[in-house]
Backbone of each chain as ProteinMPNN parsed JSONL, in Angstrom:
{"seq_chain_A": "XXXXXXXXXXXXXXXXXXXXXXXXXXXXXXXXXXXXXXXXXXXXXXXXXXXXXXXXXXXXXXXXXXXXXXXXXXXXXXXXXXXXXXXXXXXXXXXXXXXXXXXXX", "coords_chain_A": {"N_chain_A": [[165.569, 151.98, 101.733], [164.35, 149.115, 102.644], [165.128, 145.363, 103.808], [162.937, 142.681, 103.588], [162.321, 139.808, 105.403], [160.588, 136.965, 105.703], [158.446, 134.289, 107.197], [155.824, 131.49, 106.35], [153.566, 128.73, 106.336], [151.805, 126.565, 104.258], [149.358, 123.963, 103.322], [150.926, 120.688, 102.727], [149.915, 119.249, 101.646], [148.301, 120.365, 99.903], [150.064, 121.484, 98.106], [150.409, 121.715, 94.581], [147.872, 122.77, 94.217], [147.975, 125.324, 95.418], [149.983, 126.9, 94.926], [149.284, 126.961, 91.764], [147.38, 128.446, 91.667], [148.868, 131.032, 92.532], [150.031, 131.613, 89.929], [148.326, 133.007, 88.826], [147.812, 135.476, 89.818], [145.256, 137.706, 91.234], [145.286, 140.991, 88.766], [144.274, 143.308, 90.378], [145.286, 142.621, 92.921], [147.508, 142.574, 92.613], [148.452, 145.492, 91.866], [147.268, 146.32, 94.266], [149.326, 145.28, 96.172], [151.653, 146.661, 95.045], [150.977, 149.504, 95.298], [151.148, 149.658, 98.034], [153.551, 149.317, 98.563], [155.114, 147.257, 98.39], [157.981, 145.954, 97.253], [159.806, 144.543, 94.398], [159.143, 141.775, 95.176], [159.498, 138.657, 95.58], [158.039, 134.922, 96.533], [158.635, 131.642, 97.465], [159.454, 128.365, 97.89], [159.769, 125.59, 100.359], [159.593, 121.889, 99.984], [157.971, 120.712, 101.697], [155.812, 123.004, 102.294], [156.96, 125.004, 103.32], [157.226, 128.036, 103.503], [159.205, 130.947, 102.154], [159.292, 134.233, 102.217], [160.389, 137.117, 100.811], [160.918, 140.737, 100.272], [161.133, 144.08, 99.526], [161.21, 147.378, 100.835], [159.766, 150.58, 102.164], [159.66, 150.918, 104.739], [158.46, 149.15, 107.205], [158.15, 145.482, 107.777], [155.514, 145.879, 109.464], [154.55, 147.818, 108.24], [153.915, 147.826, 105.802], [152.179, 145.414, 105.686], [150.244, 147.167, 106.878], [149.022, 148.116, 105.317], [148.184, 146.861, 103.328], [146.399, 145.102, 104.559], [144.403, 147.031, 105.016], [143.236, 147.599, 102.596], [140.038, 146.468, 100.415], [141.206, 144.576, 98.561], [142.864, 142.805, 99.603], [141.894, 141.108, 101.909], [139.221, 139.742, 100.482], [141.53, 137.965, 98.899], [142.939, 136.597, 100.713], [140.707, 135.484, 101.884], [140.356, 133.417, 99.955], [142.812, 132.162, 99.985], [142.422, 130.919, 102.189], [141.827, 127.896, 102.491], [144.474, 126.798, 101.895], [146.078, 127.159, 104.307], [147.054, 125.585, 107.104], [145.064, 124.158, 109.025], [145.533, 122.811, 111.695], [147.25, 124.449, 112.524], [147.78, 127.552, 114.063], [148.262, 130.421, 112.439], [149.886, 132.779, 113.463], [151.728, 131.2, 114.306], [153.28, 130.018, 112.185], [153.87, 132.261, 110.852], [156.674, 134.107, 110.632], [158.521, 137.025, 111.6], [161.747, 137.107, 110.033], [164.936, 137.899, 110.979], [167.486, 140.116, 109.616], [170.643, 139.49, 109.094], [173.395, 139.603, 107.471], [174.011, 141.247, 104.737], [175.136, 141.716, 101.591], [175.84, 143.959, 98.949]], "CA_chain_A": [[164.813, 150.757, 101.416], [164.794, 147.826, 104.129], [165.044, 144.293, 103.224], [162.24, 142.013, 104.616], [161.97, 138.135, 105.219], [159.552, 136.234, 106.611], [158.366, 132.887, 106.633], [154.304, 130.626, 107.263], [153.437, 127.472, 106.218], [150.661, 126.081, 103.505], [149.587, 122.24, 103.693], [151.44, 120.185, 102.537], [148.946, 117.921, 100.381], [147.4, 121.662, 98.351], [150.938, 122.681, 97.601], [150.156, 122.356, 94.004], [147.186, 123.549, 93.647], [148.143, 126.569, 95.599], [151.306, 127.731, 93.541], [148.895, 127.227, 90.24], [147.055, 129.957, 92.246], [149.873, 131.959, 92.449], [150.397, 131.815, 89.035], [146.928, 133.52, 88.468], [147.509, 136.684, 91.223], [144.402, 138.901, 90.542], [146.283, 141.825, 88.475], [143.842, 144.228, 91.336], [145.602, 141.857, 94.142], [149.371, 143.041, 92.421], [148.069, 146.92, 92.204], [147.788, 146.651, 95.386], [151.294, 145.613, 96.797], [152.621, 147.724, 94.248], [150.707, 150.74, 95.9], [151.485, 149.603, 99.298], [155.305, 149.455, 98.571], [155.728, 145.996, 98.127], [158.855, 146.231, 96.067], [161.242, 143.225, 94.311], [158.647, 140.743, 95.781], [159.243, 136.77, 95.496], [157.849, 133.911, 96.841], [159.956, 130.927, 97.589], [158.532, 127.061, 99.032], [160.124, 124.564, 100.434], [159.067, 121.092, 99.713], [156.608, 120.418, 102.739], [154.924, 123.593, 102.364], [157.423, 126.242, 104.34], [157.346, 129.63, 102.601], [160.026, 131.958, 102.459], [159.023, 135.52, 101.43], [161.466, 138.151, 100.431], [160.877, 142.255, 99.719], [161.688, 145.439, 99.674], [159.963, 148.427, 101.262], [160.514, 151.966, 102.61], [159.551, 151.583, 106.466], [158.713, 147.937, 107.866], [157.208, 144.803, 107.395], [154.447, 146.163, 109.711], [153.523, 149.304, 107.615], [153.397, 146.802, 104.032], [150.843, 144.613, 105.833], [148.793, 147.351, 107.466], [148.835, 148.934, 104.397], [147.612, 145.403, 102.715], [145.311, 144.893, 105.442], [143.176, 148.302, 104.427], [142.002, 146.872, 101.02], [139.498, 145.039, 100.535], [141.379, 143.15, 97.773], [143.497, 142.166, 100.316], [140.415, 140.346, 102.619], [139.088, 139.237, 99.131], [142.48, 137.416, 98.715], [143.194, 136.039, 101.878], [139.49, 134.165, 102.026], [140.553, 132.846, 99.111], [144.354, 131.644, 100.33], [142.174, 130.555, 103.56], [141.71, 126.744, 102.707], [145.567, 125.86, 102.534], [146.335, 127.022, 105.454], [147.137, 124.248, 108.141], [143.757, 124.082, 110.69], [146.346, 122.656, 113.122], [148.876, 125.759, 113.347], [147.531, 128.638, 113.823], [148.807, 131.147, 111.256], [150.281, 133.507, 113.997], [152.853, 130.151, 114.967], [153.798, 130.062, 111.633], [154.268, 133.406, 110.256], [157.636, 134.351, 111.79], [159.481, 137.717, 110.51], [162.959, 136.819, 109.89], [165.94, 138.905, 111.486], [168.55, 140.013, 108.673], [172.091, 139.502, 109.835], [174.009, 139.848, 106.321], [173.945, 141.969, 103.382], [176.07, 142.691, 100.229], [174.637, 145.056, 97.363]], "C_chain_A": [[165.227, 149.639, 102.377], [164.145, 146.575, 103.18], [163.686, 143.328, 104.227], [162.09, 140.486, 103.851], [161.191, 138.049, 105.962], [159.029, 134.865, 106.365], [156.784, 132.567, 107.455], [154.7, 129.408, 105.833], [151.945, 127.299, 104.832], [150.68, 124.344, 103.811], [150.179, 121.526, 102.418], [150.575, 119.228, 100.855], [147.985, 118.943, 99.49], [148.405, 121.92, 97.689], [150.272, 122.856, 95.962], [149.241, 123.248, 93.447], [147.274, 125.412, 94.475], [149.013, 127.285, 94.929], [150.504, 127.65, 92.427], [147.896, 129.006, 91.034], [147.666, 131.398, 92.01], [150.868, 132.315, 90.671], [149.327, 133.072, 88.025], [146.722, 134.695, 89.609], [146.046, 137.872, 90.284], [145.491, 139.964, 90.171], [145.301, 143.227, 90.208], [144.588, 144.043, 93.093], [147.542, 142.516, 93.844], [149.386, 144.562, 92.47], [148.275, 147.397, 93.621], [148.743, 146.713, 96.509], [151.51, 146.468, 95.952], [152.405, 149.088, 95.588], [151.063, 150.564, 97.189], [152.576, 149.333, 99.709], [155.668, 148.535, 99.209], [156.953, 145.817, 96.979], [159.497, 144.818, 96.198], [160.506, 142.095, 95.327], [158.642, 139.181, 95.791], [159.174, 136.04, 96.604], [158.41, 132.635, 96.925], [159.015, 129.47, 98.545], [159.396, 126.135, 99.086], [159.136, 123.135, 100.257], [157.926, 120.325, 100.569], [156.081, 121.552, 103.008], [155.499, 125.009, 103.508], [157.624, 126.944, 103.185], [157.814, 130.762, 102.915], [159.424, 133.367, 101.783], [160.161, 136.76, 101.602], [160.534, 139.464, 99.666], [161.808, 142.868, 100.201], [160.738, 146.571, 99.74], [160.836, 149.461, 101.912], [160.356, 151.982, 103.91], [160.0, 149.874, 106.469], [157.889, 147.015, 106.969], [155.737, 145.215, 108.067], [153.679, 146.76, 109.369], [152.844, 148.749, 106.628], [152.185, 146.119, 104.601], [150.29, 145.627, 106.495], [148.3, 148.291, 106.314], [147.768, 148.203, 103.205], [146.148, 145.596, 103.685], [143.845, 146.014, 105.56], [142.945, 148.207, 103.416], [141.036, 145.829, 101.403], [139.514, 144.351, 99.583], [142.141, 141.979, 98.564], [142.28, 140.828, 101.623], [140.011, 139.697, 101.731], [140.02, 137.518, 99.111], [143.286, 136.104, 99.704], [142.069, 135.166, 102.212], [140.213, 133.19, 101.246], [141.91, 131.809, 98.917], [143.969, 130.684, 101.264], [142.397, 128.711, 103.574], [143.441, 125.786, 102.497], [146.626, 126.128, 103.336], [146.189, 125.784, 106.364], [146.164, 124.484, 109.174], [144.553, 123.588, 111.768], [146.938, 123.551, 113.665], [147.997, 126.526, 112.943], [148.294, 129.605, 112.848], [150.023, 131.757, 111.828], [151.96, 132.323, 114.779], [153.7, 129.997, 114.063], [154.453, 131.093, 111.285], [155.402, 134.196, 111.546], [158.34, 135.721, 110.901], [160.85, 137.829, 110.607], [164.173, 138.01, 110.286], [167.149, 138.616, 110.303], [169.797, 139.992, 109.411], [173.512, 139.773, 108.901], [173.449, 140.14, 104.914], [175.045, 142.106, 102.599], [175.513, 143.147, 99.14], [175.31, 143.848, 96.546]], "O_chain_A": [[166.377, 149.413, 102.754], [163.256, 146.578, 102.328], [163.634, 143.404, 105.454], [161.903, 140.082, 102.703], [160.956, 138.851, 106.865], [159.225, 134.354, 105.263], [156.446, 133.007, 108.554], [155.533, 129.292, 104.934], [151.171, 128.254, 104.761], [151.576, 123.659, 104.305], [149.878, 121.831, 101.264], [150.758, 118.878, 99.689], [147.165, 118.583, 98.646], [148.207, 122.54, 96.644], [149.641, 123.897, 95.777], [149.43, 124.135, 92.615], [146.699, 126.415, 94.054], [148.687, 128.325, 94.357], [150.973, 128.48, 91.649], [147.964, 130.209, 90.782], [147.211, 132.437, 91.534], [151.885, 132.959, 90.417], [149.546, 133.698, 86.988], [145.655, 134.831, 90.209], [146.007, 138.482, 89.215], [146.488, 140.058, 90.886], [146.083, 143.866, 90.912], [144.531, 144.81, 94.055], [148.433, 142.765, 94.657], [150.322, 145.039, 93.111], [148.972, 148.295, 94.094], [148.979, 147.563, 97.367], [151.554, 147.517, 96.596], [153.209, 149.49, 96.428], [151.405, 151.655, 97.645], [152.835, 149.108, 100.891], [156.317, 148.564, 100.255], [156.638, 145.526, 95.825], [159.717, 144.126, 97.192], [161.189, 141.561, 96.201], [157.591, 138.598, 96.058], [159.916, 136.227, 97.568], [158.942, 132.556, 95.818], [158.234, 129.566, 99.492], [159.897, 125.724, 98.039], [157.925, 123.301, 100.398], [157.151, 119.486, 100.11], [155.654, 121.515, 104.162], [154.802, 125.733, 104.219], [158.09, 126.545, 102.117], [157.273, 131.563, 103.677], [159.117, 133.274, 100.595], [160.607, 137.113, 102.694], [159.704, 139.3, 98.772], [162.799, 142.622, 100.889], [159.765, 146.76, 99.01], [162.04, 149.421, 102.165], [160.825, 152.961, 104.489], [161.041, 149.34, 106.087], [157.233, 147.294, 105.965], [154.75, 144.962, 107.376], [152.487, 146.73, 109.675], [151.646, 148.91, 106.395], [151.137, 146.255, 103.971], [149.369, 145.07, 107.092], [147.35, 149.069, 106.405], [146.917, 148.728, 102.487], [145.106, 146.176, 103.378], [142.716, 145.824, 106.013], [142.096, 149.045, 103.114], [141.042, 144.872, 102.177], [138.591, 143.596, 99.278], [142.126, 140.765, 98.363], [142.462, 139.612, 101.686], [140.409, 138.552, 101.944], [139.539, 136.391, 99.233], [143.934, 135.101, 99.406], [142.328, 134.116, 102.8], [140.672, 132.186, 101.792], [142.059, 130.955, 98.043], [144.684, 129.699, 101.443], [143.025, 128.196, 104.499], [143.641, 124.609, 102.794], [147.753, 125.638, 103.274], [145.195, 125.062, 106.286], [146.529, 125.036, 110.212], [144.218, 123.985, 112.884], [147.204, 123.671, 114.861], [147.423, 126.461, 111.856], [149.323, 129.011, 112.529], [151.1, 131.603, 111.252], [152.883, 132.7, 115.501], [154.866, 129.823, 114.421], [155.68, 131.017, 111.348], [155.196, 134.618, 112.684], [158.664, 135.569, 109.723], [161.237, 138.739, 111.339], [164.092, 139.073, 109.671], [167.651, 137.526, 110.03], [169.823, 140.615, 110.472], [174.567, 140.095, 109.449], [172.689, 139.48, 104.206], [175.991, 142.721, 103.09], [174.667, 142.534, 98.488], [175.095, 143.723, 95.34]]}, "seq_chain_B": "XXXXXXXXXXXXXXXXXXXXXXXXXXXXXXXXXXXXXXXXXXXXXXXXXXXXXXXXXXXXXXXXXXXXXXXXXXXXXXXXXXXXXXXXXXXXXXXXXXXXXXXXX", "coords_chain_B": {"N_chain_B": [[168.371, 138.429, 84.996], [168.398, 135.827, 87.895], [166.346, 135.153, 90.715], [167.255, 133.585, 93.737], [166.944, 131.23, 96.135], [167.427, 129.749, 99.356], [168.04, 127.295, 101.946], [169.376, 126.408, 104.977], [171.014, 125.591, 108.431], [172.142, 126.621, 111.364], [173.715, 125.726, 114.824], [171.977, 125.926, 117.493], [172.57, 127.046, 120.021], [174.476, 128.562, 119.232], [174.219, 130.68, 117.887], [174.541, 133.765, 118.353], [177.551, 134.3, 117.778], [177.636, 133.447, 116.2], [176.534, 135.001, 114.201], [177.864, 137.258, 114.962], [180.148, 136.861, 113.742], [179.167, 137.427, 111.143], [179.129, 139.913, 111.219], [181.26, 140.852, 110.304], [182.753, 140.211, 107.988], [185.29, 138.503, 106.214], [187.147, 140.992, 103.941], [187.953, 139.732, 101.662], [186.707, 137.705, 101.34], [183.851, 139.306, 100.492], [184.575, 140.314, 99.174], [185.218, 138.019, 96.708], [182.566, 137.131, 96.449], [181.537, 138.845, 95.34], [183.014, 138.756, 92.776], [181.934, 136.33, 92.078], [179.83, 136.592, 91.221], [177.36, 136.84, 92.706], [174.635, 139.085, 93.592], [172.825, 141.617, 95.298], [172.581, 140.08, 98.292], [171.708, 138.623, 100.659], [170.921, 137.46, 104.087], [168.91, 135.76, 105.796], [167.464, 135.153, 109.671], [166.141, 132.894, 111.559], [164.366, 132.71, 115.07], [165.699, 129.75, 115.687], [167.808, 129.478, 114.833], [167.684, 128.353, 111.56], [167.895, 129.243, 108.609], [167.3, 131.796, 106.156], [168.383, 131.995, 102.755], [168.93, 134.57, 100.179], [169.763, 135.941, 96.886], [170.808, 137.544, 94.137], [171.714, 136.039, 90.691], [173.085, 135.546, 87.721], [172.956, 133.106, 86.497], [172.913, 130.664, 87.507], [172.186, 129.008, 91.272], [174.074, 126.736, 91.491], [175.666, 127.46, 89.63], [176.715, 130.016, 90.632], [177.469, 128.946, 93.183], [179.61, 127.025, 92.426], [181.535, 128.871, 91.64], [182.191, 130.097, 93.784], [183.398, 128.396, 95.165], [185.37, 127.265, 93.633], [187.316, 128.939, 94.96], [190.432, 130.296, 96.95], [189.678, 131.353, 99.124], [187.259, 131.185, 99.812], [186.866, 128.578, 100.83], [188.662, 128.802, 103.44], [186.817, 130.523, 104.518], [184.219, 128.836, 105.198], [185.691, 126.831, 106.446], [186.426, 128.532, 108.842], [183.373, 128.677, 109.567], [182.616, 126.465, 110.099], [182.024, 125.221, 112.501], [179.39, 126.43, 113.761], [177.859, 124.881, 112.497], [175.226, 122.262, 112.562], [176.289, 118.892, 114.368], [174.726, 116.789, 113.888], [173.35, 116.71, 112.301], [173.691, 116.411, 108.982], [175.098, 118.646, 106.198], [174.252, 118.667, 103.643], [171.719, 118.108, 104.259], [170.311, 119.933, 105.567], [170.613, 122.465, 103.487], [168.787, 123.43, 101.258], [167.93, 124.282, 97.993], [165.373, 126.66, 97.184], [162.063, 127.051, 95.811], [160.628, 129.102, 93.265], [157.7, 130.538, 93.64], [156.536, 132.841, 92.689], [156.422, 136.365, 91.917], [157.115, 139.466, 92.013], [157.748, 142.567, 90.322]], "CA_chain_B": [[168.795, 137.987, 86.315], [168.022, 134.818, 88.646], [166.601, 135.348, 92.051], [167.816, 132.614, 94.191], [166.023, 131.062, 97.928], [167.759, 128.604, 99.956], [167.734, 127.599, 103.783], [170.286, 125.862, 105.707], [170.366, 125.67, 109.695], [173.24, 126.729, 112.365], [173.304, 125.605, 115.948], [170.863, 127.311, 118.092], [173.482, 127.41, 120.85], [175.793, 129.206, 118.885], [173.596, 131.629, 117.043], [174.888, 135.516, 118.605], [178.526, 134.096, 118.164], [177.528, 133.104, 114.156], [175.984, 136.532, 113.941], [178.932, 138.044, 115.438], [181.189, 136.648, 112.765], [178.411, 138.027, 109.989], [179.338, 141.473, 111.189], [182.685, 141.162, 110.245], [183.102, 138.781, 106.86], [186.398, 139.518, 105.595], [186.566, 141.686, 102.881], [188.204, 139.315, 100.512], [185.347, 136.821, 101.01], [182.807, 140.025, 100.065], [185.125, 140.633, 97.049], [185.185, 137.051, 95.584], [181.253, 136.861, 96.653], [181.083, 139.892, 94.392], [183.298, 138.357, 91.709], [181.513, 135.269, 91.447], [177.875, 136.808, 90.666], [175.926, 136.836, 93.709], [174.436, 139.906, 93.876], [171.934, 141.972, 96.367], [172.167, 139.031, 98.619], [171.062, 138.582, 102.328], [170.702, 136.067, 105.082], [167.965, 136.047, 107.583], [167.834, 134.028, 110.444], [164.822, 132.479, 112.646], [165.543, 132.483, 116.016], [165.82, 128.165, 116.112], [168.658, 128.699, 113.941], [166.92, 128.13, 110.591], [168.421, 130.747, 107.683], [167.198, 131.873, 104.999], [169.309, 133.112, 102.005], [168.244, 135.44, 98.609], [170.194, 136.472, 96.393], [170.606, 138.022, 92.517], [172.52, 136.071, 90.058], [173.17, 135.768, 86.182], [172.986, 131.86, 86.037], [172.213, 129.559, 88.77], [172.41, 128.723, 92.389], [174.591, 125.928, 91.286], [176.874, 127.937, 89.341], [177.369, 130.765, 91.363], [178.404, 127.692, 94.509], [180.706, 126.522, 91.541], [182.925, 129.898, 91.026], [182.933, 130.401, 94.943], [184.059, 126.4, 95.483], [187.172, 127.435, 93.28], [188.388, 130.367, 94.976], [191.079, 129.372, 98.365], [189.061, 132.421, 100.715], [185.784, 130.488, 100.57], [187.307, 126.925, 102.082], [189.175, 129.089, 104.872], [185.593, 130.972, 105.668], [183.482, 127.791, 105.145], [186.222, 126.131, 107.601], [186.055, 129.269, 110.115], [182.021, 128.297, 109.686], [182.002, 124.715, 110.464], [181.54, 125.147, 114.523], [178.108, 126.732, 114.127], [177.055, 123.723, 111.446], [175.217, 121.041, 113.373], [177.258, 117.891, 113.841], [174.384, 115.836, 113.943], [172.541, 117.049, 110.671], [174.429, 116.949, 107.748], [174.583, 120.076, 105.77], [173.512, 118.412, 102.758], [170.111, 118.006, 104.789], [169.778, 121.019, 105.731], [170.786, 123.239, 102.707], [167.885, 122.951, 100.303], [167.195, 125.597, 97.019], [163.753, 126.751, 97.255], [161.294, 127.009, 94.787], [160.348, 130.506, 93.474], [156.461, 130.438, 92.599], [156.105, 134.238, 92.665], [157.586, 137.587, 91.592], [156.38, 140.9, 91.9], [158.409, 143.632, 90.584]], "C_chain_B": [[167.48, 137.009, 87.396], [168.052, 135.774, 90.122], [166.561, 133.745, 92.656], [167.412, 132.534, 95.591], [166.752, 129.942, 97.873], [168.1, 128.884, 101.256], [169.044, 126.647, 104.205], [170.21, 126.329, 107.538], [172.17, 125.861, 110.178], [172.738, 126.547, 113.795], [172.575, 126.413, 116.74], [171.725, 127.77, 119.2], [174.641, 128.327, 120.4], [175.718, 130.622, 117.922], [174.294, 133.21, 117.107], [176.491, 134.908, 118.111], [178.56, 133.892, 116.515], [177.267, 134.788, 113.498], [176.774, 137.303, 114.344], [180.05, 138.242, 113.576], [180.583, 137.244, 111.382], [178.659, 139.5, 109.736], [180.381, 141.788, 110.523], [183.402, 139.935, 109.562], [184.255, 139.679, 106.459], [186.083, 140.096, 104.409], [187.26, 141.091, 101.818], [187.821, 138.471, 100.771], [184.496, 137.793, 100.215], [183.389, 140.116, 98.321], [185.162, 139.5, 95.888], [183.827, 136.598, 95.678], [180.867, 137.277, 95.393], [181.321, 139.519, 92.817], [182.402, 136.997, 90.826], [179.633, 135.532, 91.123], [177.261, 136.59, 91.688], [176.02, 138.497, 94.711], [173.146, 140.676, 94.896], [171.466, 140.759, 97.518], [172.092, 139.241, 99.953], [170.576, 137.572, 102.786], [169.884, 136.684, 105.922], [167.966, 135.157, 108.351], [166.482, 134.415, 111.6], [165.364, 132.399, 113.743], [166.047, 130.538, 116.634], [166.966, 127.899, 115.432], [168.595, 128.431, 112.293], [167.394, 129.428, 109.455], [167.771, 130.302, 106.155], [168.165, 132.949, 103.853], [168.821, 133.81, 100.771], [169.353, 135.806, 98.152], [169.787, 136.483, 94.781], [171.537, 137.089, 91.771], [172.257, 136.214, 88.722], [172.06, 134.518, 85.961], [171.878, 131.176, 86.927], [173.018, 129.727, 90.129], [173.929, 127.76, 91.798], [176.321, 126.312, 90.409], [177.595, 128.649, 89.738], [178.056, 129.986, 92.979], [179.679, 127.548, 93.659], [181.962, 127.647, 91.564], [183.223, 129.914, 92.887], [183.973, 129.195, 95.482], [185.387, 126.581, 94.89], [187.858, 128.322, 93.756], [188.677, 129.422, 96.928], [190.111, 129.893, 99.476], [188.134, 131.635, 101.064], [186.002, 128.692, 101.581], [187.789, 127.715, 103.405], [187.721, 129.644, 105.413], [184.788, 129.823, 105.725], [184.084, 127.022, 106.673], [185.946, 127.176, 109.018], [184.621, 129.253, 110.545], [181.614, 126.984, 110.35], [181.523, 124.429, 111.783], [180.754, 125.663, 114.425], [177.642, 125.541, 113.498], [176.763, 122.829, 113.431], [175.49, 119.54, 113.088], [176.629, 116.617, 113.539], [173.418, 116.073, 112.652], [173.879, 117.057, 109.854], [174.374, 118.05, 106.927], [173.637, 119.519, 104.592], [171.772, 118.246, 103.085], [169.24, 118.855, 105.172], [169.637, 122.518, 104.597], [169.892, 122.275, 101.599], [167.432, 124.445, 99.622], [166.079, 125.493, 97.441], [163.243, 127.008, 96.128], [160.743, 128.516, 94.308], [158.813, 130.562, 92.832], [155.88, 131.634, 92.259], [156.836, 135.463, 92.566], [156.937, 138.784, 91.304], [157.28, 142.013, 91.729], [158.851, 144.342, 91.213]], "O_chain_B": [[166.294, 137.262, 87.608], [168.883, 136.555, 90.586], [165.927, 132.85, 92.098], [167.468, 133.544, 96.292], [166.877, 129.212, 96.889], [168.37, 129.971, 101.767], [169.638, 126.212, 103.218], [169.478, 127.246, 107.91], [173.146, 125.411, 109.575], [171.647, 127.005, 114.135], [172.607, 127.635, 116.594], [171.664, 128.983, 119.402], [175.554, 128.729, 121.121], [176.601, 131.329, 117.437], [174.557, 133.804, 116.061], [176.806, 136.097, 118.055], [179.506, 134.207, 115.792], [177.778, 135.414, 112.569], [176.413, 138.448, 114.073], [180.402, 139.126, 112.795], [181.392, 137.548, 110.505], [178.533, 140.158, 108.703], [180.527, 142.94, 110.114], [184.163, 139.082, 110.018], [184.338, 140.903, 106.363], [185.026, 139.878, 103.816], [187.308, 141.823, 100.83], [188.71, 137.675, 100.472], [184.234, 137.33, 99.105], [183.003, 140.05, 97.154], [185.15, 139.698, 94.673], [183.638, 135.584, 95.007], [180.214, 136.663, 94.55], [180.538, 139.71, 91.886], [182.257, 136.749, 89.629], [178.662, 134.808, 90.904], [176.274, 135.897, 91.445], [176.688, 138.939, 95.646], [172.38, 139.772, 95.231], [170.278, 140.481, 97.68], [172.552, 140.319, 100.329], [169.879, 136.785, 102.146], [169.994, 137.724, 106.572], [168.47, 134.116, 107.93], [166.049, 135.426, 112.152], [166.557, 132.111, 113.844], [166.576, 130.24, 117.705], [167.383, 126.757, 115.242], [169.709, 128.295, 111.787], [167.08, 130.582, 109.747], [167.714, 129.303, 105.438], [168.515, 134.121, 103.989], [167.902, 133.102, 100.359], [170.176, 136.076, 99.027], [168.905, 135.823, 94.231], [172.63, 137.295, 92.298], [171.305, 136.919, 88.386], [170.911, 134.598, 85.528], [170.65, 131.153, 87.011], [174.094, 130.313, 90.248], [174.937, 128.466, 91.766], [177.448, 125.821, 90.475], [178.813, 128.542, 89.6], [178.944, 130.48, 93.673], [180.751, 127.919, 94.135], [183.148, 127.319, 91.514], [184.377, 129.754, 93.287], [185.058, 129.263, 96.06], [186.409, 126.173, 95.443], [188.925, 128.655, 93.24], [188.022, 128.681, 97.662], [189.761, 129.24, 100.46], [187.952, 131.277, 102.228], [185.47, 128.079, 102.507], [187.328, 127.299, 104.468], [187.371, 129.34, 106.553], [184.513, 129.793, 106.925], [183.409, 126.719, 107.656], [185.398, 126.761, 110.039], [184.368, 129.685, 111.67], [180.589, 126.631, 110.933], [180.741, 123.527, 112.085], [180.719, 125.992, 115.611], [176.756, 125.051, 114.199], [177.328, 122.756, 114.523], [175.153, 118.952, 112.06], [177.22, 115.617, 113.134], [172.771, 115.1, 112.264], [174.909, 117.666, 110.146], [173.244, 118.536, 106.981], [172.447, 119.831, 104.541], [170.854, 118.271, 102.265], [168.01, 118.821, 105.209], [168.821, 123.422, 104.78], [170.048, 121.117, 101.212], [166.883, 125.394, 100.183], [165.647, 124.493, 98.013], [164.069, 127.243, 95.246], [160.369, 129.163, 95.286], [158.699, 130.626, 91.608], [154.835, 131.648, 91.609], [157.905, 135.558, 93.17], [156.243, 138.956, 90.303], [157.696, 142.548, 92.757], [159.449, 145.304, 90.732]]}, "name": "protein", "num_of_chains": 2, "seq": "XXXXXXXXXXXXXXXXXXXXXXXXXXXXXXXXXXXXXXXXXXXXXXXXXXXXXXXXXXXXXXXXXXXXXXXXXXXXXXXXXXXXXXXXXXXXXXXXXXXXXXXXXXXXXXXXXXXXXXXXXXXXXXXXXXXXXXXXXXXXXXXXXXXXXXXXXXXXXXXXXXXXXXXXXXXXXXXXXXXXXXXXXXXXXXXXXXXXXXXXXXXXXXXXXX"}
C-alpha cells in the first residue's frame, strides 16, 4: 500500500460553499474511489483555499486518477467542482503531488 | 481515532540536507512519537519547501504536541531542526492545523 499526498487550490471566496458540497459526495461519486482503490481518503483545507489530500492505494497516484478519470461519475463530478476552481491558475499549477520523506506505522 | 493535517515550511536551500536527517530520526524520537499517540503518520514535502503532515491520533493535534513537548528527546530533535526553519518566518506562521472536510474510508 503506498501513501499519497497531493495538494490544488479552490477560491478563496466559495470555500464554504464548496466544503457544504463535500459534505453531500454523491454516494455513486464514493463507489467509485472505493472501486478505484482510493483507500483511508481525507480531505484537508487550509484557510485561503489550499487543499491537502491524503490516501492510500496499491500502485500510484497516477493509476487512482486514471482509474477516476474512466467514469463518467467522475466527469459528472468534476463539472460540478468546475466553478471553484481559480480561472487565474490553471489547475495543472496548482495540483502538485507531494514527495513523502517520513513515515512511522 | 482523529486524523490530523498540518503544514509548516523548511528552507528551500536546505531541503536534501532536511530530508537527509528524515532518513535517519533517532530511534528514541520514533519511540516517544509512538508513545505519545501519533500514529500512521507521514510528512510530504513540495519542492518550495512547504510540508505537509497526517497523522492518526486518539485525541487531538494539540494533545498529542502536548505529550511530545514533555519528553527531553523532542527539544534535542526540534533543536537539531531549527537550521532548516526559516529565520525570517516564524514557525508559528507557518505551522497551521488544517481543516478536514472529507473522509472516505
Amino acid at each position: 500500500m503506498k501513501r499519497i499526498g497531493f495538494q490544488f487550490k479552490v477560491r478563496q471566496d466559495r470555500i464554504e460553499e464548496y466544503k457544504e458540497r463535500h459534505k453531500q459526495v454523491w454516494p455513486e461519486m464514493l463507489d467509485a474511489l472505493r472501486a478505484a482503490g482510493w483507500h483511508n481518503y481525507t480531505l484537508f483545507m487550509r484557510p485561503d483555499g489550499l487543499i491537502f489530500g491524503y490516501f492510500e492505494t496499491e500502485e500510484s497516484l497516477e493509476a487512482a486518477q486514471a482509474k477516476m478519470a474512466a467514469t463518467e461519475v467522475n466527469t459528472r463530478w468534476q463539472e460540478h467542482m468546475s466553478a471553484f476552481m481559480d480561472a487565474n491558475t490553471r489547475p495543472d499549477e496548482t495540483f502538485v503531488e507531494l514527495e513523502e520523506y517520513f513515515h512511522l506505522d
